[in-house]
MARMAR-619888 format. One record per atom (N, C-alpha, C): z, x, y. Coordinates in steps of 0.2 Angstrom, whole numbers, padded with zeros to 4 digits, always signed. Layout:
N
ZXY/...
END
This chain:
295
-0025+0080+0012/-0028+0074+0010/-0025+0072+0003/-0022+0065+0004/-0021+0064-0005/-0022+0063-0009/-0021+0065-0014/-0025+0063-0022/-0032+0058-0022/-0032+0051-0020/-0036+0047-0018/-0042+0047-0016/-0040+0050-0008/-0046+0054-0005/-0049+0061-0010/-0047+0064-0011/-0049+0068-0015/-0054+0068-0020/-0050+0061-0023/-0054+0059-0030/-0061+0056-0026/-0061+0054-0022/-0067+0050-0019/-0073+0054-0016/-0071+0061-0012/-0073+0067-0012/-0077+0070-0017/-0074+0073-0022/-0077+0075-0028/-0082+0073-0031/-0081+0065-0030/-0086+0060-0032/-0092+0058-0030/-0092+0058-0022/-0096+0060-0019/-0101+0069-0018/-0099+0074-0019/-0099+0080-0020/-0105+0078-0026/-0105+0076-0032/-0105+0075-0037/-0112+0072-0038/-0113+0067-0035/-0117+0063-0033/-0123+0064-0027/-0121+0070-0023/-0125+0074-0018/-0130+0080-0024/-0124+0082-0025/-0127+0089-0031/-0133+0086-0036/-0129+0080-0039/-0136+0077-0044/-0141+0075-0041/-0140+0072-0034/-0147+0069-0031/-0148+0062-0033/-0146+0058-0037/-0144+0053-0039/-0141+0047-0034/-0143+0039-0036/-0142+0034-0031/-0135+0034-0030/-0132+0031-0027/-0126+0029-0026/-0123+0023-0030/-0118+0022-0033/-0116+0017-0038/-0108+0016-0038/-0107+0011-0041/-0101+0007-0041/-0099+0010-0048/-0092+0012-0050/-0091+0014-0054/-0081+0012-0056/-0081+0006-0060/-0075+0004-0061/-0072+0004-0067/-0064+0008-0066/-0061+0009-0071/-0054+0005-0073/-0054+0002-0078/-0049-0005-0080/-0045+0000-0080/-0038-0003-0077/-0032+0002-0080/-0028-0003-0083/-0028-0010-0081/-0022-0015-0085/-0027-0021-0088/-0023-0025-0090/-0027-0031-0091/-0022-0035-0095/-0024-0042-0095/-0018-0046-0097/-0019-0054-0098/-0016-0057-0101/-0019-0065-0100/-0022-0069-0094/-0027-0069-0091/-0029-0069-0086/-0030-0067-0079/-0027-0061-0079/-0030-0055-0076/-0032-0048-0077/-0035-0044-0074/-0038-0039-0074/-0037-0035-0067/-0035-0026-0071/-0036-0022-0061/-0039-0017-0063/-0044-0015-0059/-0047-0007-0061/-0046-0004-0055/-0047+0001-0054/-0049+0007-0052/-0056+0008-0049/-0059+0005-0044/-0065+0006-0042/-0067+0012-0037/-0072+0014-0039/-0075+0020-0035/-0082+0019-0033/-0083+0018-0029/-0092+0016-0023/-0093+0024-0021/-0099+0025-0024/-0101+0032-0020/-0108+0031-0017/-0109+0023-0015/-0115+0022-0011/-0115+0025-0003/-0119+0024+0001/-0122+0029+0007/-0126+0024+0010/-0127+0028+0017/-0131+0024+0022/-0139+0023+0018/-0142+0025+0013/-0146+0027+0011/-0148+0021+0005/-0141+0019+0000/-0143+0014-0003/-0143+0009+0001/-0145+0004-0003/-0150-0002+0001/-0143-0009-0003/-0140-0011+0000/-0136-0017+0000/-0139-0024-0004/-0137-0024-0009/-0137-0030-0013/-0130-0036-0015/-0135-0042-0016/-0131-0047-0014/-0127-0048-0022/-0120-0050-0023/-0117-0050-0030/-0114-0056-0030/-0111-0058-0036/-0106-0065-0035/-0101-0062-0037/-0095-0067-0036/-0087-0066-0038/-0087-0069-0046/-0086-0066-0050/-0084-0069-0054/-0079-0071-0057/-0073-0069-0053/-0066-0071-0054/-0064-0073-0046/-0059-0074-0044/-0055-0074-0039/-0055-0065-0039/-0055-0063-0033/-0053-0056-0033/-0049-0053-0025/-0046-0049-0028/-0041-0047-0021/-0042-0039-0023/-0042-0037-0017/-0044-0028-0019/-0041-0026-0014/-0037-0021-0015/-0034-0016-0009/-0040-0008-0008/-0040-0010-0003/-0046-0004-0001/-0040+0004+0000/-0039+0008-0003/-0037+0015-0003/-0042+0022+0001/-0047+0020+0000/-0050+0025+0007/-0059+0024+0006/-0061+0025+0011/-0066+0026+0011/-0066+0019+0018/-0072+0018+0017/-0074+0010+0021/-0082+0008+0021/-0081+0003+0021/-0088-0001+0020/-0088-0009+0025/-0094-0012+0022/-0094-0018+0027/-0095-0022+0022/-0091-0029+0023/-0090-0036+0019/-0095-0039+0018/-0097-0045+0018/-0100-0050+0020/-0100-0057+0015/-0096-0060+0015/-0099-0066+0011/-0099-0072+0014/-0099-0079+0013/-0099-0086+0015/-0093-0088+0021/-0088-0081+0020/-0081-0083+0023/-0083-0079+0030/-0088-0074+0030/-0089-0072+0037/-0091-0064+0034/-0088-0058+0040/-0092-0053+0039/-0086-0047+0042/-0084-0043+0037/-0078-0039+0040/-0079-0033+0038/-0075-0028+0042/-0078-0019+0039/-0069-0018+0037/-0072-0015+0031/-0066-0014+0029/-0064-0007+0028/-0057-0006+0029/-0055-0002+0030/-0049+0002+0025/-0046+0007+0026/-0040+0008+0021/-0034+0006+0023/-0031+0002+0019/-0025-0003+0018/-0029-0008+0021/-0035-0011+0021/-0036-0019+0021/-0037-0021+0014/-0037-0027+0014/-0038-0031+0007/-0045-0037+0008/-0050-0035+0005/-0055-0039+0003/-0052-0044-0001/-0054-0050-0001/-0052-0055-0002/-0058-0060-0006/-0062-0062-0012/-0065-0067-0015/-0065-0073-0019/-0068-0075-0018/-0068-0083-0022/-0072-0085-0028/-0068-0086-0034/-0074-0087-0039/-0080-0091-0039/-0084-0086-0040/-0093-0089-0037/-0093-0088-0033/-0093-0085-0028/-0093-0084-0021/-0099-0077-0020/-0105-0077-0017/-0109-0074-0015/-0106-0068-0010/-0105-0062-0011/-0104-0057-0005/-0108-0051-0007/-0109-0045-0003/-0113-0041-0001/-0108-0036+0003/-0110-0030-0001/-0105-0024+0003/-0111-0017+0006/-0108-0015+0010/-0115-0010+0013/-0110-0005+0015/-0116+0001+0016/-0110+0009+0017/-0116+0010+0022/-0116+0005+0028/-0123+0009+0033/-0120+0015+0037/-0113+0014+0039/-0110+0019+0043/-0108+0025+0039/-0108+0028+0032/-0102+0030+0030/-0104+0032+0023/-0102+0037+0019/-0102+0035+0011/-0097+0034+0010/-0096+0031+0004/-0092+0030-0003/-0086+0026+0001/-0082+0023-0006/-0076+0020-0005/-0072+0019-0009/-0065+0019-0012/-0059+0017-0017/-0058+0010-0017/-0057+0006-0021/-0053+0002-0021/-0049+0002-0027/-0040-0003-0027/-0037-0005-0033/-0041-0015-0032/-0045-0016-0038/-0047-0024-0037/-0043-0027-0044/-0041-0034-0041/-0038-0036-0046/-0042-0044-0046/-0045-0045-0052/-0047-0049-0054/-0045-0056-0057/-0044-0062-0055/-0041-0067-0060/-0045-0073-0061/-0042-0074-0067/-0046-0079-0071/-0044-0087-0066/-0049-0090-0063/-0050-0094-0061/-0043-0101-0060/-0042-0105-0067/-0037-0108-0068/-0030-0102-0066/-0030-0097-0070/-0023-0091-0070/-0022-0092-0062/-0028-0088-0059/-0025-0087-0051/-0025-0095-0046/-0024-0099-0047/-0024-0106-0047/-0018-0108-0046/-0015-0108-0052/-0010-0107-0054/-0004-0104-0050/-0006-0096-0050/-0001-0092-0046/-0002-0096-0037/-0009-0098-0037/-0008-0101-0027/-0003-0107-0026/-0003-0112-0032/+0002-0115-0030/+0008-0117-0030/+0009-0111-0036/+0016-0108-0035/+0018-0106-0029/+0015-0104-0026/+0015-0099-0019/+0015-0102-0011/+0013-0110-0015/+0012-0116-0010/+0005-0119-0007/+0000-0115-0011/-0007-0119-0011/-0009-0126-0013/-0013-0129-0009/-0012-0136-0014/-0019-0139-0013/-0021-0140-0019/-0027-0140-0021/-0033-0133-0020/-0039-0135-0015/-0044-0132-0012/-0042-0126-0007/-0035-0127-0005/-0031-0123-0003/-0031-0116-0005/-0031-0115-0012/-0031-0108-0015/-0036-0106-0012/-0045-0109-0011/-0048-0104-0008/-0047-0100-0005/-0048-0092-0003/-0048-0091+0004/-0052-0091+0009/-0049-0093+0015/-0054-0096+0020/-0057-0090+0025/-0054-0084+0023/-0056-0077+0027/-0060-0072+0023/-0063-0068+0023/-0065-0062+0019/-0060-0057+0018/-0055-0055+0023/-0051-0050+0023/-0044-0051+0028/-0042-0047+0023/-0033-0046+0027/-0033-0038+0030/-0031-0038+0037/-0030-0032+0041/-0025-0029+0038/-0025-0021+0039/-0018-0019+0037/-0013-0022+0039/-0008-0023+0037/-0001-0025+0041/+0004-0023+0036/+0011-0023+0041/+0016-0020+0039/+0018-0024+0031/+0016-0030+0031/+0020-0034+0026/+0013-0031+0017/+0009-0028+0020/+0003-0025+0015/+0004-0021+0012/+0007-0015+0019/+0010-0008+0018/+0012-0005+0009/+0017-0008+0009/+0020-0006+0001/+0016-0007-0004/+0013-0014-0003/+0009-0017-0009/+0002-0010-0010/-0001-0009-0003/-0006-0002-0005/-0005+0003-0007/+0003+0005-0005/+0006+0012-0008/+0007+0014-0015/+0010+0005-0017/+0011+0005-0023/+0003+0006-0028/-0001+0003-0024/-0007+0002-0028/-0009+0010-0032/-0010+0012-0024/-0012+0019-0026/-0008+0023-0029/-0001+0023-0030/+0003+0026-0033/+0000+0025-0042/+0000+0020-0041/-0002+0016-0049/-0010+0019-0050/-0015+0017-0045/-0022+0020-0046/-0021+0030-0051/-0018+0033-0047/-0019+0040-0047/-0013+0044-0052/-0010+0036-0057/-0007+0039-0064/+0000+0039-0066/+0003+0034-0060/+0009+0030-0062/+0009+0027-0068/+0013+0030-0075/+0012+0028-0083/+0017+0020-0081/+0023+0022-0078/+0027+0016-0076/+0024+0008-0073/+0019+0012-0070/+0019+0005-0064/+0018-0002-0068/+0021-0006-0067/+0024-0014-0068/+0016-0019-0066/+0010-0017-0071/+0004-0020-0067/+0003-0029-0067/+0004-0031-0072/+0006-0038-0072/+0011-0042-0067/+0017-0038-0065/+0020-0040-0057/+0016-0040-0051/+0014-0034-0052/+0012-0032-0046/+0005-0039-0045/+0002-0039-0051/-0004-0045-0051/-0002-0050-0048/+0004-0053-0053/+0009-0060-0048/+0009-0058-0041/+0014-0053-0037/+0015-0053-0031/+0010-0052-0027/+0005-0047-0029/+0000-0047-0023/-0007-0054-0024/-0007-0058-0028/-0009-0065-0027/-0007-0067-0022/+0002-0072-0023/+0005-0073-0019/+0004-0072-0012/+0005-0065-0013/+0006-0064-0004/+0000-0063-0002/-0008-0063-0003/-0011-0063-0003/-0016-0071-0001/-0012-0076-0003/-0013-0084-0003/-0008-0085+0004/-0004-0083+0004/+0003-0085+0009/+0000-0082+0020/-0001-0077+0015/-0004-0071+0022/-0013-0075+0024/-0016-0076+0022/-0024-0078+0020/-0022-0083+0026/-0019-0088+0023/-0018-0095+0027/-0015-0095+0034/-0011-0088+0034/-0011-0090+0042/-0016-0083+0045/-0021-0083+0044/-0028-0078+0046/-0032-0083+0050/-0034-0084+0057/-0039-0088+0059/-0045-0086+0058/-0051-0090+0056/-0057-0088+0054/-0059-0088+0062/-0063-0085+0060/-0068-0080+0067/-0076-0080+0066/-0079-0082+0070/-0084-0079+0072/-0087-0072+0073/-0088-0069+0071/-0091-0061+0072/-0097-0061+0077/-0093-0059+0083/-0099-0058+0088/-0097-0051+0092/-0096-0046+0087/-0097-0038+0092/-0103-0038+0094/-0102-0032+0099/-0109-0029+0102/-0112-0024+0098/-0121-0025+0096/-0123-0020+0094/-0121-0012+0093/-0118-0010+0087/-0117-0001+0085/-0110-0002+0086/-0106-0008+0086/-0099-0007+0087/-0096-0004+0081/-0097-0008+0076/-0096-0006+0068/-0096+0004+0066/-0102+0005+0068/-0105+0011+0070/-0099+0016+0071/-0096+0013+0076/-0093+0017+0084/-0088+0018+0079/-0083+0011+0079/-0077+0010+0076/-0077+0013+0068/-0082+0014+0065/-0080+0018+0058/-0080+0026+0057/-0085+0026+0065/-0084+0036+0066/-0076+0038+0067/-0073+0033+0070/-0067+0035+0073/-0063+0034+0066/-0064+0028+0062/-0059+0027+0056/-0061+0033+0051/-0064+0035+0049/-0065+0040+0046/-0061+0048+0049/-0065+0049+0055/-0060+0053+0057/-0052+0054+0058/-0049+0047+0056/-0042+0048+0057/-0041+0050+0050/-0045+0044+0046/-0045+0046+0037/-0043+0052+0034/-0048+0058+0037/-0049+0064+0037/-0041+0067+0037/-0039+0065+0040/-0033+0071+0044/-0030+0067+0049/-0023+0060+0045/-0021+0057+0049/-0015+0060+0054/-0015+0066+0051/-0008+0069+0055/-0009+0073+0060/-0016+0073+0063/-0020+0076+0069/-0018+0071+0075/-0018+0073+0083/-0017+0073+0087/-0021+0070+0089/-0022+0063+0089/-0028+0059+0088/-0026+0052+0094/-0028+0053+0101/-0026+0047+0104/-0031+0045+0106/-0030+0038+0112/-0033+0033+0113/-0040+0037+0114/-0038+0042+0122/-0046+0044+0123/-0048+0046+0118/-0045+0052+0116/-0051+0058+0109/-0056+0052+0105/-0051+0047+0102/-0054+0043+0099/-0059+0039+0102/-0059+0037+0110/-0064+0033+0113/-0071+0036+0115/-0070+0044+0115/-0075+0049+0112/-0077+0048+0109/-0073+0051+0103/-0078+0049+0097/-0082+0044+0098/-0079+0040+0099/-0084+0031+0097/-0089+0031+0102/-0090+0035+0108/-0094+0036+0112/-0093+0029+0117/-0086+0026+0117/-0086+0020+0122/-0080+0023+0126/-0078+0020+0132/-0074+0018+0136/-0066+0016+0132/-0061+0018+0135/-0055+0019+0133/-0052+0009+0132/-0053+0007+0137/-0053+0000+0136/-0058-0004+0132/-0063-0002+0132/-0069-0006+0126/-0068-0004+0121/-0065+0003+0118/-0063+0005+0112/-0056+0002+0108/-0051+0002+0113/-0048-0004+0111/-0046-0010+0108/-0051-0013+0114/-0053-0021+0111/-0059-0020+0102/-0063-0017+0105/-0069-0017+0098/-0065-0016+0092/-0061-0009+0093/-0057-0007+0085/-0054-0012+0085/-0048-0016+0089/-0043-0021+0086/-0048-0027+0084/-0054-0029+0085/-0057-0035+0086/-0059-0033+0077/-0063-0027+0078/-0065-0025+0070/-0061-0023+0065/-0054-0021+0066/-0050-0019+0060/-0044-0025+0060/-0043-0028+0066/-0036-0031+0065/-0030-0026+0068/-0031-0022+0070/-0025-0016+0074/-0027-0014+0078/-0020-0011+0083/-0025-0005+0087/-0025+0001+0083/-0028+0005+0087/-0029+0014+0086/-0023+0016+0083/-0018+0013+0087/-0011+0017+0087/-0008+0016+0082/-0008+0007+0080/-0006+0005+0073/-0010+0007+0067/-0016+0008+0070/-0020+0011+0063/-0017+0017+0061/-0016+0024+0064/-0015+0031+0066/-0008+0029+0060/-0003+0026+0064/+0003+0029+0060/+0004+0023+0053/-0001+0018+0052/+0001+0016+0045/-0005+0021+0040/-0009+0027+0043/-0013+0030+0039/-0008+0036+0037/-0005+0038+0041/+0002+0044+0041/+0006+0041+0036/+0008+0035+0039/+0016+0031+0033/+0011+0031+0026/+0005+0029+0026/+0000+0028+0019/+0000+0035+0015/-0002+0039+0018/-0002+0047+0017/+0006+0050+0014/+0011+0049+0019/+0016+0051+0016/+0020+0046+0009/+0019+0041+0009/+0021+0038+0004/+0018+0040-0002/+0011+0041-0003/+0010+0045-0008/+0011+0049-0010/+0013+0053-0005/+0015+0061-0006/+0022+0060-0010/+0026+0057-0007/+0033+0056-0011/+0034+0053-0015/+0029+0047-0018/+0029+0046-0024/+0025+0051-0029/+0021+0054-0027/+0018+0058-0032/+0021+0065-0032/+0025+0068-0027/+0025+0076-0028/+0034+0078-0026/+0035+0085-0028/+0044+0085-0026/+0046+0089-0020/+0040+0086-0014/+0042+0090-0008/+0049+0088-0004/+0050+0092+0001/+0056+0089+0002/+0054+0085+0008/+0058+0078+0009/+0056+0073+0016/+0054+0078+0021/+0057+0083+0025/+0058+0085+0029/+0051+0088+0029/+0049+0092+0025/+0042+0093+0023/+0036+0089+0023/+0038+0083+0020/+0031+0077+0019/+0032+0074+0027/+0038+0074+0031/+0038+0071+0036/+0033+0075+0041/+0035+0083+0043/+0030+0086+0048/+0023+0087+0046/+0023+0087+0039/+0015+0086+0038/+0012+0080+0038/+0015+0075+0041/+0010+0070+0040/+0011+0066+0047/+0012+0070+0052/+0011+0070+0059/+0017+0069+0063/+0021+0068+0060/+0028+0066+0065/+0033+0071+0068/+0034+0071+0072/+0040+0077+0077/+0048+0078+0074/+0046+0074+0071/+0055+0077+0069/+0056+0072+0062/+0060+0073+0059/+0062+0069+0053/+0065+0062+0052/+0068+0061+0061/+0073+0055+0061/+0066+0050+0065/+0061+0053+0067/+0057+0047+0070/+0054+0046+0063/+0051+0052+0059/+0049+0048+0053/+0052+0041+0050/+0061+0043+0048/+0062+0039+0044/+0063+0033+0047/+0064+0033+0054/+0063+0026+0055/+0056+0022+0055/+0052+0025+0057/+0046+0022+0055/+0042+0020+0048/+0047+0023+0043/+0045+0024+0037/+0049+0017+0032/+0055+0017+0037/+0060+0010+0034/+0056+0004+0040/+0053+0005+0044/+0051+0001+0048/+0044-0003+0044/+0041+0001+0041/+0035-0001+0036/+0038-0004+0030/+0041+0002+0025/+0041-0001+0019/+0049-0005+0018/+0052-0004+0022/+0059-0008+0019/+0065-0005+0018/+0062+0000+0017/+0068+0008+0014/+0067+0014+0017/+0072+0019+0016/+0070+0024+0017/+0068+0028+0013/+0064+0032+0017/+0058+0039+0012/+0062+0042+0006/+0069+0042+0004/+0072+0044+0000/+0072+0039-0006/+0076+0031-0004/+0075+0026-0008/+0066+0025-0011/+0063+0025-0008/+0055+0024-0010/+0055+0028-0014/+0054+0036-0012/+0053+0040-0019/+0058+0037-0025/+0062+0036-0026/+0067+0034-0032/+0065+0028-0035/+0064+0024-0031/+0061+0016-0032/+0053+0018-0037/+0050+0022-0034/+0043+0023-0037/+0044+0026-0042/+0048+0031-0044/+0050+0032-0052/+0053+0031-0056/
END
């Protein structure tokens, strides 16, 4: 499990032992003329009771592990590791842990006019900068931006945070606008079902984890389980599975000196040469060039 999850473990552990509520606990790591990114850590539970907050900036957060449930004016979405919560300054939302404890995020915070600014550089025009979704699914074009994140969360002294602030605006304004707003109409304990299973892959993405075992888990049907996880995550199983593995091993190569060969079998792949192509198929490069890039 990586650093991440670990750190998120501990903290939960932590929080069991004292007996103590569950709480939000964020750590500023940059900060800058109009923006701000911490380090948050939620070690709330099905047990605390969900209150309602405001946006006080524009906010974009990459979720790193854990999961919880969204909710603000823009709709209602369970987030997942590598999706991206999305808010509006002023904007009313509400985050719940019914299925689940605790969660990470990298959130990055900007000052109203600053990230204004950045959306219409990016092609937003006017009211436009809003975002009209709550959340962005994991997807391939995310990939790097979470890895970096986390790479930076867990004690890259290098990491570029004021870049990274610009580009993950940007892509973040650009991606939002082609998201079609939805209605939210699963079937009751779908959330439920779907987060047994997200957690289980979370655990140990490099386990043998396919459509049925996981339709198991969720206690539904091979084809119902399908449809619900894509409906709630924005993926199927499959793509969740191996961008939890590519998520997994990317930190692993940027943080430690194992060899590809090594970080490729333990992070579920059969050989070294599927790895790498799925790995330049995500982040652009391969496992070699990343590790390099990233320090």
């Amino acid at each position: 499990m990586a650093e991440i999850a670990v750190d998120l473990e501990h903290a939960l552990a932590r929080r069991r032992e004292d007996g103590t509520a569950g709480r939000t606990s964020p750590r500023v790591i940059a900060r800058g003329d109009g923006w701000t990114v911490a380090d948050v850590l939620c070690t709330c539970g099905p047990s605390d009771r969900p209150f309602e907050e405001r946006h006080p900036c524009y906010t974009v957060a990459i979720v790193l592990a854990g999961s919880f449930q969204y909710r603000s004016t823009g709709g209602r979405e369970l987030m997942t590791p590598g999706s991206v919560m999305l808010g509006n300054h002023g904007q009313c939302f509400e985050c719940g842990h019914q299925h689940g404890e605790g969660d990470r995020c990298v959130s990055f915070w900007y000052r109203p006019d600053y990230f204004e600014r950045l959306a219409a550089d990016a092609g937003a025009r006017g009211s436009d900068a809003r975002f009209r979704v709550p959340r962005l699914p994991p997807s391939r074009q995310l990939s790097p931006l979470a890895a970096r994140a986390g790479s930076g969360a867990t004690g890259d002294a290098g990491m570029p945070w004021e870049e990274f602030a610009v580009i993950l605006a940007g892509r973040a304004v650009t991606l939002a606008a082609g998201v079609p707003f939805r209605q939210n109409g699963w079937p009751p304990n779908s959330e439920a079902r779907v987060t047994r299973a997200v957690r289980a892959i979370d655990r140990d993405p490099a386990a043998a984890l396919g459509l049925g075992q996981l339709a198991r888990e969720a206690g539904l049907s091979p084809y119902h389980f399908l449809r619900t996880f894509r409906s709630l995550t924005g993926i199927t199983p499959h793509q969740y599975v191996l961008r939890a593995r590519l998520r997994e091993a990317a930190w692993r190569l940027a943080a430690g000196t194992e060899k590809v060969l090594d970080v490729a079998l333990d992070s579920g792949f059969g050989d070294v040469s599927n790895f790498n192509r799925a790995f330049r198929g995500e982040f652009g490069v391969s496992p070699r060039v990343f590790r390099r890039a990233s320090r």
